[in-house]
N, C-alpha and C positions, 0 to 999 in steps of 0.2 A: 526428597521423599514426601512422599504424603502422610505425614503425621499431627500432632496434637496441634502444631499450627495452624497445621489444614484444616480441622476438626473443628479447633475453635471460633476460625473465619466462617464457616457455612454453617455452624451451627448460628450465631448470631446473624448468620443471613434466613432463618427459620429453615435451614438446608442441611440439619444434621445428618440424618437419617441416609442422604446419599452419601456420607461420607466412609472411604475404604481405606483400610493402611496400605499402606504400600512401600515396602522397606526392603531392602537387598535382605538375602540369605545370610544365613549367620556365619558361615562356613564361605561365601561369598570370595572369588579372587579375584586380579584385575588384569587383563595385558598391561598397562601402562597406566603409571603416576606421576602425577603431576606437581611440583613444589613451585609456589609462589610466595613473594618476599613483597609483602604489601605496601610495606614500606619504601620499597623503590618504584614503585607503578606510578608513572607517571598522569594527571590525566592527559585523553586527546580529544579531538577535534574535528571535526569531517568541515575541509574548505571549501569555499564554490569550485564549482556547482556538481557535484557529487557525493552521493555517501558513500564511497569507495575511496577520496580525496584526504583520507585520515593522516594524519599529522600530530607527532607531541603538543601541548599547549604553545612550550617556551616558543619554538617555530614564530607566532603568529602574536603570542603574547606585546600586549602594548598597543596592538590596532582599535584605533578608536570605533567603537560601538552606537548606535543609534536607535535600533528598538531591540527588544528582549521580549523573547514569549515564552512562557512554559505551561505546558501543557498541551493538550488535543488528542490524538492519538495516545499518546505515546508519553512517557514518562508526566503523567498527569491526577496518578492515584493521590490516593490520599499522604501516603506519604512524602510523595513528590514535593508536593505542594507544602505539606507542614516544613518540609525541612527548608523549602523554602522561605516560607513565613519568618520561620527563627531565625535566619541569617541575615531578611533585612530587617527585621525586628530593631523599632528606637532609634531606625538611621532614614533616611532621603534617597532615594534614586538621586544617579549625577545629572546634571543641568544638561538640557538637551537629547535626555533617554527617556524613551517612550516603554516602559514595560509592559505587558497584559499576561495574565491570567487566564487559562482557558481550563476549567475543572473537567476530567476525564467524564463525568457523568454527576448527576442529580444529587445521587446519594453520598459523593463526595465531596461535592460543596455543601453539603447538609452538615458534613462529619466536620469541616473544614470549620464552620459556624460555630459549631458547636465547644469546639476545641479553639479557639480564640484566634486562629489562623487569619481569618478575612480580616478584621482589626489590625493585624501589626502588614497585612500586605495595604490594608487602604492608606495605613498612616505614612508607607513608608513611597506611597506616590504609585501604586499598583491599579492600573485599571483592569475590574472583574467581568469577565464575560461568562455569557450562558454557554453549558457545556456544549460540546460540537467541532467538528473538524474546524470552523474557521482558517485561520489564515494558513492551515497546512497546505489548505487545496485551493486558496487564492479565492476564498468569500472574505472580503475585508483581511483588516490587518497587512496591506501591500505596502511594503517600503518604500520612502522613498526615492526618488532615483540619485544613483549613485551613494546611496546609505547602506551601511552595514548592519544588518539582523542577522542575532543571536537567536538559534532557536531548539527546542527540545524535541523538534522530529525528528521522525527517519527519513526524510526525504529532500533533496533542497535541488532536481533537477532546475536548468535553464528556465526562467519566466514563470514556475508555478508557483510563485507567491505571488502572482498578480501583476510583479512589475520586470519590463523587460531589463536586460544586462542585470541582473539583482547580482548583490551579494550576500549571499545566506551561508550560514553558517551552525553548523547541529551541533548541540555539545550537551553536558547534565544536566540538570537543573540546579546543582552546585555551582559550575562555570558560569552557568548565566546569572546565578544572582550576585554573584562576584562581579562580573560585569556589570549587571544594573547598578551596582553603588560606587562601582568607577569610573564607569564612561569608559571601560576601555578591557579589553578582554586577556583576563588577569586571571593565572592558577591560583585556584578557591583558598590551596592549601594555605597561602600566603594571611588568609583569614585569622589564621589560627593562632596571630599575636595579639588578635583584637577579641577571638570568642574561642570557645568549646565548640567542639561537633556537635549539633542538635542530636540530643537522643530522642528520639520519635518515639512513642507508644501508641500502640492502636487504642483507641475509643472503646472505653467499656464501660454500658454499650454500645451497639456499633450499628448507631439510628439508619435505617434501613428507608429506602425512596417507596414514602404512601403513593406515590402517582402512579408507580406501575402497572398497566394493564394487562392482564395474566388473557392468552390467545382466546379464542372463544373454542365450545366446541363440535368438534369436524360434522356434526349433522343439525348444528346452529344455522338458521337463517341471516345470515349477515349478507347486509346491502351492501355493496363497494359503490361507494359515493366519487366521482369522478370530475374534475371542471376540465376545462377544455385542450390543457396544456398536460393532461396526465391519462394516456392511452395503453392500453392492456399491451403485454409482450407478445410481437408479432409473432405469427405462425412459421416455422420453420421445418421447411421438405427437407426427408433424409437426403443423402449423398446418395450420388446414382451411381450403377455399377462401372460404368465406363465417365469416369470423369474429365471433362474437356473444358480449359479454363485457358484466362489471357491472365500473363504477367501484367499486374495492375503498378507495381512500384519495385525499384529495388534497393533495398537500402541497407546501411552499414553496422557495425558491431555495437553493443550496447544502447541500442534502441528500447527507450523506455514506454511504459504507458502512459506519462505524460506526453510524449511523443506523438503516440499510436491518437489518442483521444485523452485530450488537453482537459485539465481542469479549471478553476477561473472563474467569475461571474458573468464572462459572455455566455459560458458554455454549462454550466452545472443550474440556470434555470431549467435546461430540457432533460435535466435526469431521470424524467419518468417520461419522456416522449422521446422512443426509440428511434424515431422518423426524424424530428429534429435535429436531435443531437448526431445524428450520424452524418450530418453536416460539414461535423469538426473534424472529425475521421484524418490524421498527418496534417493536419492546417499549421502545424508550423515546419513541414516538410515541404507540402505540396496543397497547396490549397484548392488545384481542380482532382484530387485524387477522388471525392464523395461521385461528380459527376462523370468521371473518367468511367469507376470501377462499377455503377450502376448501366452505365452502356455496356458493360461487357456480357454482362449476364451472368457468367459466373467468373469469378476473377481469384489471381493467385496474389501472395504479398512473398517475395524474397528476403529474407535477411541475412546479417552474419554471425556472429558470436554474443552468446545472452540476450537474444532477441524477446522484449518483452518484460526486461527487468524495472525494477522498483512498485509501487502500490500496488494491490492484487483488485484492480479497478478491473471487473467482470464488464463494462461498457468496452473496454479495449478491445474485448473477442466479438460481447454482443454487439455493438452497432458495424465492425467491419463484416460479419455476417449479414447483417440488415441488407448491408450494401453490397450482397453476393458474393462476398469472399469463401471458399469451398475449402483451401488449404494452403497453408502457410509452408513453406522451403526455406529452412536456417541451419547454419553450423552448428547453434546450438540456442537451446529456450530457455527462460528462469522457468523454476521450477510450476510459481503458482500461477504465473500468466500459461503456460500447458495444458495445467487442470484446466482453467476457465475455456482456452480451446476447446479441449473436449465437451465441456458443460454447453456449450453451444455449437456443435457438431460441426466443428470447423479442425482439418487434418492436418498435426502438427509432425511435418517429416523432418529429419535430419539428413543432412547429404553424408552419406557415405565416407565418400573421399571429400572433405572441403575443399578440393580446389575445381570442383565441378561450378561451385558459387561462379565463377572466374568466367564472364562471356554470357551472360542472361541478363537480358535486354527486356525495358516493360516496350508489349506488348507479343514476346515469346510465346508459342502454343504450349501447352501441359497437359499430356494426355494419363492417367493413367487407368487400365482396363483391367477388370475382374475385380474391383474394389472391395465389394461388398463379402468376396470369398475370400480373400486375402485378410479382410477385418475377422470375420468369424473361422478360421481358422486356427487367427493366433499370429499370422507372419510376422516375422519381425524385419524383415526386408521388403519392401516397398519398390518395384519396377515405375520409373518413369519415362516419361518419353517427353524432351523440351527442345519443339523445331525438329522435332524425328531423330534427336538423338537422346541415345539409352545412356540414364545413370542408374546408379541407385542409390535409392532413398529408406531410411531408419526409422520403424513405428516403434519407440519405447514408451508404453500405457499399459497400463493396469487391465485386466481380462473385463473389471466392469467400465473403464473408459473404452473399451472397444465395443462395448455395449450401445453404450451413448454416443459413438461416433455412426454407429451402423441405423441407431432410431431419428439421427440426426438434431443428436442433443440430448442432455439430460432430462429435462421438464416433458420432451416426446417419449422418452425410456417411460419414467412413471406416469406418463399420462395412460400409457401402453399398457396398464397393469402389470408391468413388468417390478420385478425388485433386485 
């Protein structure tokens, strides 16, 4: 619920004034409850190379450990981090553990300062980095080969830490600092002959980041200063009514956007150059798929089952658009790689029957005709034609992503005056 906690956190962010209750009905009932026994809850663990690869601690407990990160995305608040602080407070990281610190943002390494945290992490053998994805998306922090890292993301696909065969491993930032002062990857709980559970209080008050630059505004004169390697987002033609494409690749269930367009220090210098980076486009699938699907003119990507899962990395949709991709053909999508389709007017079908997947070959024709009436009317059935035979294909989107599929993108929608 959004109550007096809420209240209190945005109010010391100078944010009161947005703040609204938000509390069930008094009279309020429920289909279904839930009883939990805290006390049994094991922690777990997600093993390489998946965050679906979840497992008990005990499972994996004892596997010797090599670096430790907490933080970046993802369990990196402030209180992340203090609790971290007090668990290795007055002790050593073990011999041969490299741990780092990554502060969720500015203002949390300020709070972190402030509240005596940085001290008991420096004493205790903690290197502090600037806040920032770092080693989630494989800018430094890469293990090394054949080393085990513990780490506080969500994410640990194949080689996106930077190094290939890695072994990563996600877990709380409890587990991992349990780890850091073992050498070896050890339920925290086991702690708790040697300390108390840190009880964490928030900072009051709750020093707020002076460095923020509040937008300018919308009839401000701002120059967009540009060097050479950082190019405006390329121009993007709607989808045509009769859309005719070449199967560019065809690939299998659980295909990530690490996958789709890789993260990495080769690859995340051309984060702001479209053209470049669309380069990387499957480079650990297929690495002539950039210059295959640019010969095609407009070209299709096949998938199977969760096509699209893990990071909500919006380069996944944009640069395979760049490179003429018009619509994508899967069993099934994650959710937020879909959205990002639409946001760059690329057509996310489902097959009907999944076993139509079964016999589509890259370089397959895709024909599908009246596109543009089929989108504004709403259909939720999709006629395809692949090599002159009829399936059918599944548009489930929102009435305003069919908006954006029909301007050929989001940024075309509102460039459109449209809302």
């Amino acid at each position: 619920p959004s109550d007096a906690n809420t209240y209190a956190y945005l109010k010391a962010q100078g944010r009161g004034n947005s703040w609204v209750e938000l509390t069930p009905d008094p009279d309020a009932d429920y289909d279904l409850y839930e009883g939990l026994d805290l006390a049994a809850v094991e922690p777990l663990i997600a093993c390489p190379s998946s965050p679906g690869n979840v497992v008990p601690i005990s499972e994996v407990e004892g596997t010797d450990v090599h670096q430790v990160i907490v933080g970046s995305s993802a369990n990196s608040s402030y209180r992340d981090l203090m609790v971290t602080a007090q668990i290795v407070a007055d002790q050593k990281t073990a011999e041969g553990v490299s741990f780092h610190i990554n502060p969720g943002s500015r203002q949390v390494l300020e709070n972190l300062v402030e509240q005596g945290g940085v001290l008991k992490l420096l004493r205790a053998g903690a290197i502090i980095n600037e806040p920032g994805c770092l080693g989630c998306i494989g800018m430094g922090q890469a293990p090394g080969t054949g080393q085990v890292s513990l780490r506080t993301f969500p994410r640990n696909f194949p080689g996106r830490s930077g190094t290939d065969g890695d072994k990563v491993y996600l877990c709380s930032p409890e587990v991992a600092a349990a780890a850091a002062l073992n050498g070896k990857i050890t339920d925290p709980r086991r702690l708790g002959d040697q300390m108390e559970y840190p009880c964490i209080a928030e900072p009051d008050p709750y020093s707020v980041d002076a460095s923020s630059i509040s937008p300018a505004a919308p009839d401000s004169n701002v120059e967009v200063v540009r060097g050479p390697n950082i190019r405006p987002l390329p121009e993007l033609e709607p989808l045509p009514d009769t859309l005719e494409a070449r199967v560019a690749i065809v690939v299998g269930d659980n295909i990530s956007t690490d996958a789709i367009m890789p993260a990495g220090n080769m690859v995340l210098p051309y984060r702001s150059n479209i053209e470049a980076i669309s380069r990387f486009v499957f480079h650990r699938i297929d690495k002539t798929f950039p210059e295959r699907c640019k010969a095609l003119g407009a070209a299709c990507v096949v998938g199977g089952e969760n096509y699209g899962q893990g990071s909500s990395r919006e380069h996944a949709a944009l640069a395979p658009r760049f490179l003429g991709v018009k619509v994508k053909l899967a069993k099934g999508f994650a959710r937020i790689h879909k959205d990002n389709l639409c946001n760059f007017g690329i057509l996310p079908l489902t097959f009907a029957d999944p076993s139509d997947y079964d016999g589509i070959e890259t370089s397959d024709k895709v024909v599908i005709r009246g596109l543009l009436g089929l989108l504004k009317e709403g259909a939720l059935e999709i006629p395809v034609q692949i090599n002159g035979r009829k399936i059918t294909t599944v548009l489930e989107v929102s009435p305003r992503q069919r908006k954006f599929l029909q301007s050929g993108g989001a940024l075309n929608h509102y460039k459109g005056g449209n809302v």
